[in-house]
N, C-alpha and C positions, 0 to 999 in steps of 0.2 A: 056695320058694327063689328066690331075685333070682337073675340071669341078670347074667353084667358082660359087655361085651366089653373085653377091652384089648388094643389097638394099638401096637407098637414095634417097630421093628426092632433093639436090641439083646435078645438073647436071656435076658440073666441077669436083666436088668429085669422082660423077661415073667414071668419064673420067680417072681420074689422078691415082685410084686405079687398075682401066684397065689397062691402058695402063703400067703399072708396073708389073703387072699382065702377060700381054701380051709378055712383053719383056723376062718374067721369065718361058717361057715355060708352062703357064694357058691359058684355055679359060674359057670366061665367058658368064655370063647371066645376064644381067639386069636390075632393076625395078625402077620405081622411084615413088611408094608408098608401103604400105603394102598388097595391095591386090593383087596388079600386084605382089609382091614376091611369095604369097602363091599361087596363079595361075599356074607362071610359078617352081614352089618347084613342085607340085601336077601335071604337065603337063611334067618334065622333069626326067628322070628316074634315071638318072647319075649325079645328083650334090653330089660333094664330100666334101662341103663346102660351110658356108654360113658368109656373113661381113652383117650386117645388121646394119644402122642408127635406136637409139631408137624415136626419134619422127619424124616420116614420118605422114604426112596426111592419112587419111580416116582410117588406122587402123595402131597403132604403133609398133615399133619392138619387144616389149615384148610379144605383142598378136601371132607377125611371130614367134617367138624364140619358145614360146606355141606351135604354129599348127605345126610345123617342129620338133616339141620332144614328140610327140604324134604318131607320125609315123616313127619317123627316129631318129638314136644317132650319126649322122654328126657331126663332129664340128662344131662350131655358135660363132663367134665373133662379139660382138655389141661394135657400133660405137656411142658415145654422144658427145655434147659439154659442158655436163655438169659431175661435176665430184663427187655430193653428195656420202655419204656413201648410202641411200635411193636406187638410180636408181644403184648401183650396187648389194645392195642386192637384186632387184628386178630383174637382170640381171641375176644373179647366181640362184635366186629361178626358174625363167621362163625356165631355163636349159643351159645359155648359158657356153660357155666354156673359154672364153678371154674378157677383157673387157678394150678396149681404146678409151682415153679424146681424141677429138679433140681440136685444131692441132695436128697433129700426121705426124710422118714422112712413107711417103708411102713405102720407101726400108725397116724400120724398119716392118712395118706392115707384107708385103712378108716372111720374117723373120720369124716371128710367123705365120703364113700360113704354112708355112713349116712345121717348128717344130711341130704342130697340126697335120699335115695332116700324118707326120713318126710316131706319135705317137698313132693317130687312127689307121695306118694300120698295125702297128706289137700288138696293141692289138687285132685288128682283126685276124691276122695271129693264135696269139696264144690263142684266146678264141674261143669257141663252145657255143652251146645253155647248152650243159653240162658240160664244161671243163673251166676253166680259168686259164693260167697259166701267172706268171708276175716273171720274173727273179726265183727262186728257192721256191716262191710259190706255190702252186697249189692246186687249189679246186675244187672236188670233186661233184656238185650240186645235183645231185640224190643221191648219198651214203650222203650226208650231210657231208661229209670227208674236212678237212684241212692239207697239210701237207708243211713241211718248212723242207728244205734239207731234204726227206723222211721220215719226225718224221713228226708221227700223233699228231696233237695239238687238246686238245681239248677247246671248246667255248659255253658259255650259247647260246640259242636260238636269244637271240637280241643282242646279241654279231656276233653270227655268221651270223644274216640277215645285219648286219649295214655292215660288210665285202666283204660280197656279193655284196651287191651294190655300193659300194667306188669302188671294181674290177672288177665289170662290166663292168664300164667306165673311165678307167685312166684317170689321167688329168683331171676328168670334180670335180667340187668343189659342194659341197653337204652342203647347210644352215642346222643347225643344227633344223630348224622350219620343214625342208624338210626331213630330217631324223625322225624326232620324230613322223611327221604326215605319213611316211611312215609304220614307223616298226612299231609301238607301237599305231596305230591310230584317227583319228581324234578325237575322244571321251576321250582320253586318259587327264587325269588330272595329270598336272604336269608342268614340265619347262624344258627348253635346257641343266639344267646342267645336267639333267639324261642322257642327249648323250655325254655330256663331261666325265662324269665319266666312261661308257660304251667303249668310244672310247680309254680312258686312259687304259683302263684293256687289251683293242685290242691289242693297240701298246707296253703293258708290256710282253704280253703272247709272242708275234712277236720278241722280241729281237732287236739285230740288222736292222733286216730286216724292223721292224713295224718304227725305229728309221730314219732311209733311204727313206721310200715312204712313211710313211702314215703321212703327214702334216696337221698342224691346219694352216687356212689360217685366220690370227687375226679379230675378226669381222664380220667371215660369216659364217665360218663352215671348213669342210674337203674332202680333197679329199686324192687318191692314185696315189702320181709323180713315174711312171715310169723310166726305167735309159734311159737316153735322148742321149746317144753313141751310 
């Protein structure tokens, strides 16, 4: 049984995602601020999943999405009532994985609970600290190796770190501010479209395959969509 935590500080929210939750074969945990989240995150050894409201008191969800992606690549879906471009690129930089406006329909929400949760676990299944494999992908991390249907591909060095990290964590969407200050780092003088152009060469080099998973999500960045069958 998957473990959720959900974070809000209004009450009936907690309730009504619970108890949906509850009905769906989940147990949950909790909080109804951001410190009680990170407390009970840091206190509880099996959450498989976290719903998090972005402005809870004393500390808000962006700060939880932070402490929970400094130790852990759970799935993290935050919850706002606000729907600027702003708190979602702030939602995807902090590492979350989904991000919905309230009102929100709570069976639809389940829904995506799921979906998240199949899809962190057959990435799990099929990646190691050295191996990652995603449908007829596979990469190689200590040989520095790529290969697609058994043909070695080869990739410049920030070509091949931007790839690395998109398949490290399917599903999760990657700012292209978050990419650039990863591979190429802070210091680096430049702009987002040297990742645009970089991740263009990726999904040229990738064919089909690059054409199939490796998505630009308009406005924020990229990730790699796994097949979801």
């Amino acid at each position: 049984m998957s473990k959720i935590l959900v974070a809000d500080d209004e009450a009936l929210i907690r309730r009504l995602i619970c108890d949906f939750l509850h009905k769906n074969g989940y147990e949950t945990v909790q909080a109804e601020n951001g410190s009680k989240a990170i407390e009970l995150f840091n206190n509880t050894n099996d959450i498989d999943l976290a719903v998090l409201d972005i402005m809870m008191p004393d500390t808000d969800g962006w700060e939880v999405c932070r402490t929970i992606r400094r130790k852990s690549d759970i799935p993290i879906i935050m919850l706002t009532a606000r729907s600027q471009e702003f708190d979602q690129l702030n939602g995807f930089e902090a590492g979350c994985d989904e991000y919905v406006t309230k009102p929100f329909s709570p069976g639809v929400l389940v829904k995506r609970i799921e979906a998240l949760l199949k899809r962190y676990n057959k990435s799990s299944i099929e990646s190691s600290d050295d191996i990652i494999i995603i449908d007829s992908l596979r990469i190689n991390k200590p040989a520095h190796e790529v290969f697609l249907n058994n043909v070695s591909i080869d990739f410049t060095n920030k070509e091949y770190n931007i790839l690395v990290k998109l398949a490290d964590a399917p599903g999760r969407t990657y700012s292209r501010e978050q990419l650039l200050d990863d591979i190429w780092g802070i210091d680096f003088i430049g702009d987002a479209r040297t990742v645009d152009s970089h991740v263009a060469r990726i999904r040229t080099k990738l064919g089909d395959w690059g054409e199939l998973h490796l998505k630009t999500i308009y406005g924020i960045g990229y990730k790699i969509e796994v097949n979801k069958n």
